[in-house]
Structures are given as structure tokens and as C-alpha cells.
N, C-alpha and C positions, 0 to 999 in steps of 0.2 A: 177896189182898195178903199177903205175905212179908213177917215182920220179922226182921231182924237186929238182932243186939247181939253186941259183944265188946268184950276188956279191949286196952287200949296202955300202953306205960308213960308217965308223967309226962312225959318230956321230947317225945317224939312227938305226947303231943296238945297241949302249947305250942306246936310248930310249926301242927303242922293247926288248933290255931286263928291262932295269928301269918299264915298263908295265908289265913285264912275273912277275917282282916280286914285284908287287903293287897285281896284283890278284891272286898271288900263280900258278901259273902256272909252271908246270914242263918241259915244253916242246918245242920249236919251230912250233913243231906240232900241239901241243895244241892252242898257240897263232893263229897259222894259220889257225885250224877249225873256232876257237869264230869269227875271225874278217870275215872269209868268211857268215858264218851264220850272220852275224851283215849285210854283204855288199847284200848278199841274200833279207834278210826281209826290206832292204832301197829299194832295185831296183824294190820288189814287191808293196808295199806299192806308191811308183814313180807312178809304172805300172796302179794303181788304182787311181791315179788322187789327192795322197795325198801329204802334206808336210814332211817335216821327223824336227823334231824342238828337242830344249831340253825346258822344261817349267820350270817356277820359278812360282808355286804355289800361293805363299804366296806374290810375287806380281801381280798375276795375269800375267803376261810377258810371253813370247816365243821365242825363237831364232831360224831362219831357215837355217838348217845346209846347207851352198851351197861347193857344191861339183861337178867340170865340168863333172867327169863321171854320175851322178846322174841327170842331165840338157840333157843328153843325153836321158834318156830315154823316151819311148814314152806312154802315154795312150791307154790302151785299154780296161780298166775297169774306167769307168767312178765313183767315191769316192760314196758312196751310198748315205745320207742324210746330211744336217749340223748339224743334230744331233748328228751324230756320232762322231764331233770336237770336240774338245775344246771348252767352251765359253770362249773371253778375252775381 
């Protein structure tokens, strides 16, 4: 087992706790897994040649979430059909 520690400034870790307790999260820990598993299935999803977006349904809309570590990554699964998108 691996431990980390490092410093954030004040206002940053008022957020990251303002977040721990919007989703019930008891943990530092816990925060740390969700958002690595959240930053995992972005970098995979990248890797496949996909968008990573939030959608607004009911306007049909999408927003694509740009993130410079996320531009970094490369293809190497090319996204399977347009089917598999979204239509907007």
C-alpha cells in the first residue's frame, strides 16, 4: 500500500469538501477513488476516439467537456459506429 499526501490551497479544499458533502462522502479517500474512476473511464473513452460531453436531453444540446490533460490523450481505438452517439 502507497500513501499519498499533499498541500491545496484553502479555497480548493472548501470545495473538495463542499463536494465530499453534496455526495455523502465520508472520506478523502472515498472522494479520491470516485474522481480517479471518473478520470479513468474519461482517458478510456478519449482513447476510443470518443467525446466525453454533459447532455441536456430535452434540448437536444451537449457540452464538450475540454480538459488539457484529456487533449493529451491519444487514439488508439478508433469510436465504433455513429451509431453509438448521440443523435443532436
Amino acid at each position: 500500500m502507497k500513501r499519498m499526501q499533499f498541500e491545496v490551497p484553502e479555497d480548493k479544499f472548501e470545495r473538495l469538501q463542499a463536494l465530499m458533502r453534496q455526495c455523502k462522502m465520508e472520506s478523502q479517500k472515498d472522494l479520491f477513488q470516485n474522481a480517479l474512476a471518473m478520470f479513468e473511464w474519461a482517458v478510456r473513452e478519449r482513447s476510443r476516439g470518443r467525446i466525453i460531453a454533459s447532455v441536456d436531453e430535452s434540448l437536444t444540446r451537449f457540452k464538450e467537456l475540454s480538459m488539457p490533460s484529456l487533449d493529451e490523450v491519444r487514439v488508439v481505438e478508433p469510436a465504433t459506429t455513429a451509431s453509438t452517439r448521440a443523435n443532436f
